[in-house]
N, C-alpha and C positions, 0 to 999 in steps of 0.2 A: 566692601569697596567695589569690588567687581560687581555685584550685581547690582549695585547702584547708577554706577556706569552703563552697563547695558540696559537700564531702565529710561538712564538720560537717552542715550543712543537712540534705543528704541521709539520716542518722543518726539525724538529730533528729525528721524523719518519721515513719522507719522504728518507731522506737522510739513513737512518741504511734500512729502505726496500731497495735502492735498490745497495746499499752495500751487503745487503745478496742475491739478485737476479743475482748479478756478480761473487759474491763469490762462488754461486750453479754454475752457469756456470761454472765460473774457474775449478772447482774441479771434474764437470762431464768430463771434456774435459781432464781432467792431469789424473785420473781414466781410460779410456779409450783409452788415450797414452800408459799410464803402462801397459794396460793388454796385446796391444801387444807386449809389450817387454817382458815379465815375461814366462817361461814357462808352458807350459797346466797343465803340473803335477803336478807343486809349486801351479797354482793356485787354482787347483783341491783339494790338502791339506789344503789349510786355507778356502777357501770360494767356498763354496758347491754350487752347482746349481738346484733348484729347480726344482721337475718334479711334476704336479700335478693330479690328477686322481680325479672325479666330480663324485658327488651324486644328484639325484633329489628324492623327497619323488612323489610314487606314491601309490592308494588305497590298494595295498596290500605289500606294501615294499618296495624297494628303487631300481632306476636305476642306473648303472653307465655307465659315457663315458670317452673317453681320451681327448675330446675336445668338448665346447660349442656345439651343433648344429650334433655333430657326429654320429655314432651309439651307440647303447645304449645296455644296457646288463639286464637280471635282476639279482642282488644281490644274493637272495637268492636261485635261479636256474643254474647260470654259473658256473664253477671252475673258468675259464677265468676272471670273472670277480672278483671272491674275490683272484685270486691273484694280480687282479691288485691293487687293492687297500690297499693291505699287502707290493706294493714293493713303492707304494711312496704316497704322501701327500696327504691326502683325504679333498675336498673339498664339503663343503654340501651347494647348492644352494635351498635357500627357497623360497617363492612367496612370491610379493609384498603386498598382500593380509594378511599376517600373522606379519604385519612389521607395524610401523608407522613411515611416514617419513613426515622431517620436514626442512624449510630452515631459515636461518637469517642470517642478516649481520650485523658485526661486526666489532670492528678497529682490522686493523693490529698488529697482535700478532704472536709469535710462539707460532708451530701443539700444544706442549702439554699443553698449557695457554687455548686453546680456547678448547681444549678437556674435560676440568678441566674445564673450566666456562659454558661448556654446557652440563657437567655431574651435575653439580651444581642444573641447570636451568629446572631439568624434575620433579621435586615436586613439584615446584612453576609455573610453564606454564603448565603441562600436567597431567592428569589424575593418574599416574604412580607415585611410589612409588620408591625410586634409588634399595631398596633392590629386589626387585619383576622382575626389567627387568637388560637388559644388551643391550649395549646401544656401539656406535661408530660414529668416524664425520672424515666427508674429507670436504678438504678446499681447493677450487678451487684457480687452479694456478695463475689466473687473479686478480687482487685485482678491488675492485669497487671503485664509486668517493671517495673522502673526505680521499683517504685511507683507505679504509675500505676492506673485504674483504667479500665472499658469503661461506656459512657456509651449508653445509648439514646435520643431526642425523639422523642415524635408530635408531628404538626403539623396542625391541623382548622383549616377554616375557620370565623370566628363565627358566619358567616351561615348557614352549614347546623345548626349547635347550637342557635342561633336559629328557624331555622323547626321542629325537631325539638319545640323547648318548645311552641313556640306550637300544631301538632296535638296532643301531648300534655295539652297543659292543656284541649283542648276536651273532653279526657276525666276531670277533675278529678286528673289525673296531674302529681307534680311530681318532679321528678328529684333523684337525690342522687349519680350518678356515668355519666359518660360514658366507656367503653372500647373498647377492638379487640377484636377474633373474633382470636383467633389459629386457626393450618389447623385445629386437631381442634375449634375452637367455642367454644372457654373464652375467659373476658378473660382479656387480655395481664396486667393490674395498672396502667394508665392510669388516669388521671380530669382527663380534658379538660374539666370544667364547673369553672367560676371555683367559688372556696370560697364568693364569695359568695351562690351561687345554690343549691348544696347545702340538701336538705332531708332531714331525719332521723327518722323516726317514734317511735323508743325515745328519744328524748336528752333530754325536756323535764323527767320526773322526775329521773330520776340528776342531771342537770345542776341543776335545783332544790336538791336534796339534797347536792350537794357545795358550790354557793353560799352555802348556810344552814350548813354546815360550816365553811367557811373565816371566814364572818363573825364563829361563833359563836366559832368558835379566836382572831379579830383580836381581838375583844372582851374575852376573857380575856387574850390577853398584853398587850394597850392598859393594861389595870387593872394585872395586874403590872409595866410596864413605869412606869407614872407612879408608883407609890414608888419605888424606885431612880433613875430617870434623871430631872432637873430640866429644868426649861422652855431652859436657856441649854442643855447639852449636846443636845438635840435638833436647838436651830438649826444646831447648829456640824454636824451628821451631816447636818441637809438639807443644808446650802452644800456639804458634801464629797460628797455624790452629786450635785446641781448639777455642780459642777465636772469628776467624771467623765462626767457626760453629755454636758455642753457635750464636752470633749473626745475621746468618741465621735462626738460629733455633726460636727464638727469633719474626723475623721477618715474619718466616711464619705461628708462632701460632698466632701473632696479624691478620693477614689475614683470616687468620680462624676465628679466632674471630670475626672477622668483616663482614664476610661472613654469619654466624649463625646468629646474631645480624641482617642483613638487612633479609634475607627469614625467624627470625621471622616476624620482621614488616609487610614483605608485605605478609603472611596471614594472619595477623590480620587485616591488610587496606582489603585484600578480604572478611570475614568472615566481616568487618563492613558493606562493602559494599553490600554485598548482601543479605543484610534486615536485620539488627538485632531488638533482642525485647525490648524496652523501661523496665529497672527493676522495675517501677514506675507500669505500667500496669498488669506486670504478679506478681508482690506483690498483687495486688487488686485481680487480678483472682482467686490466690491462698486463697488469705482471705476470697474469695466466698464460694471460691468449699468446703474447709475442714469443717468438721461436728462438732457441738455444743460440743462435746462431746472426742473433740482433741483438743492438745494442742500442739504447738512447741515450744521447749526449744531451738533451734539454726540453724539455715539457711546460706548455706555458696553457693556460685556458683563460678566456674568460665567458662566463655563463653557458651558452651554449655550443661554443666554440674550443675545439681541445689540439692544439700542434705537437708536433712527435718530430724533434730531429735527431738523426743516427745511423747509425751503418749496419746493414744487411746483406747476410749471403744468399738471402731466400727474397730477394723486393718483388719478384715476380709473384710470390704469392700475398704476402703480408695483408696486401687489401684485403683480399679474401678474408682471412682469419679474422683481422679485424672487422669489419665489416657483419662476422658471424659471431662478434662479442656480445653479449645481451646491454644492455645501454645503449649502442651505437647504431647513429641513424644511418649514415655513411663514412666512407674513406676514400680520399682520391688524392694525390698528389699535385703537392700546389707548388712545385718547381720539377726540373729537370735531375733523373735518376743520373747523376757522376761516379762514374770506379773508378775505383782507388785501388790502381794496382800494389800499392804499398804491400795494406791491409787483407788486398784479394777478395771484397766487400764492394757494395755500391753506398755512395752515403746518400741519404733519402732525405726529402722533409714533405710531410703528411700530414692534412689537415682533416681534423675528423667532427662530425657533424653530429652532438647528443641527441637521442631521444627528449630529455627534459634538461633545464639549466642545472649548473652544477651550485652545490653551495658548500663553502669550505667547512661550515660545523656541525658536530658529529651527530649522530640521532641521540635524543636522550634516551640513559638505559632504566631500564626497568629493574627497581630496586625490592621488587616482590610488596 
């Protein structure tokens, strides 16, 4: 029954890929009929044409050309060249070298599913933290076997796109796309700069122009739609797209949820896997190392993290000792030492920091 299932499944892929492979066709091809029918002007008004102008970082500031491979200018010495880059879209190409680039393959999904699972995917596979870089994927046109498809990610840090804007902008320079050199000079097709930082020199009319468009369209169907459709059938059309949104909504916080849920797991199957300490042994070490003359009142850990609270007539050394227990990365005190003239002790709480996470069960024994 299962694999009957996955056979449907399979099929059912198969069949929507390349449903959408003809449908891309179709639409490039009716696209490209329209634009020669339409005139330059109209088209000129809604959809703007891109003109691009390139940045290269070099030792003392930045080059610009108009094309890959052309002449080059220096930024901060041309007028030439900071007007060029004042009349259209500045592209800043960085080396490979300053990037981390990564491939895998994946089943057949749409761009922003596979965007979205391999933005997911760079705290759990890569060194990198999602908040610290900025990050982008292309997804080759070709799909591989099984349905699958080949998947590329660049991976930049923010802090270097960061410092890139801020010399930029001392030249009234603001960026609209951050890319790779690929070996021959060209960008790759990356754009490592957040959408929200993008800046567009042609987009303010067209984008005007299609706004006043859509408004002037809402208005005319609002009027024909209030003869025909009454006040009560409206409400009932809002509550029924309510209702599917709630249940989109719905749908994609379980996803998330569920998402959370597995990249906990699998750093904790990593953090097991790569050595943890038996809690049985570092109880014993600890039993060792602390001084006749200390007492723990409560012990609490979790993975890599171990608290010790209690009273000592020795506090002033205890780090130390602990500190020189084998497991232990450090020991510092994470409140203020109190005496207790009572007792004639200071009572302590110390927080200590594992070489590897701990796990509560025991080593299996070897039974010969």
């Amino acid at each position: 029954m299962v694999d009957a299932s996955e056979r449907v499944g399979a099929r059912r892929a198969d069949l929507a890929l390349g449903v959408t492979l003809h449908a891309r066709s179709l639409l490039e091809w009716w696209t490209s009929t329209m634009r020669t029918l339409i005139p330059r002007w109209l088209i000129t008004a809604y959809m703007p044409s891109r003109r691009w102008v390139f940045l290269r970082e070099q030792p003392h500031g930045y080059l610009v050309f108009e094309t890959p491979g052309g002449v080059t200018e220096d930024l901060a010495a041309s007028k030439r060249a900071q007007q060029l880059v004042n009349s259209a879209d500045a592209l800043l190409i960085v080396s490979q070298d300053d990037v981390f680039l990564r491939r895998k393959t994946l089943p057949a999904a749409s761009a922003n599913h596979v965007q979205q699972v391999m933005r997911l995917q760079i705290p759990v596979e890569t060194p990198f933290d999602m908040a610290e870089v900025a990050s982008d994927t292309l997804v080759d046109s070709s799909s591989g076997p099984g349905n699958t498809i080949q998947v590329q990610q660049a991976i930049i840090r923010q802090d270097l796109i960061d410092t890139h804007r801020s010399a930029l902008a001392q030249h009234g320079v603001s960026l609209a796309r951050v890319d790779i050199a690929s070996p021959d000079g060209t960008p790759m097709g990356f754009n490592l700069l957040d959408s929200a930082l993008r800046t567009r020199m042609d987009a303010t009319w067209p984008q005007l122009n299609r706004i006043l468009t859509l408004v002037a369209l809402g208005l005319v169907l609002a009027i024909l739609a209030l003869g025909w459709v009454n006040r009560e059938r409206q409400v009932e059309a809002l509550q029924t797209r309510i209702s599917g949104a709630e249940a989109e909504a719905r749908h994609v916080l379980e996803l998330q949820a569920r998402l959370r849920r597995e990249i906990g797991i699998r750093k904790t199957i990593a953090n097991r896997m790569s050595g943890p300490t038996q809690f049985p042994q570092l109880y014993a070490s600890l039993t060792e190392a602390i001084p006749d003359d200390t007492w723990i009142e409560a012990l609490t850990f979790d993975e890599q993290t171990l608290s010790l609270i209690g009273l000592s007539r020795s506090s002033g050394t205890i780090l130390q000792t602990l500190e020189d227990t084998p497991g232990i990365l450090s020991a510092r005190f994470s409140s203020p030492v109190v005496s207790d003239a009572r007792l004639g002790a200071d009572r302590f709480r110390i927080e200590i920091m594992l070489e590897q996470p701990v796990s509560l069960s025991r080593p299996a024994e070897d039974n010969g």
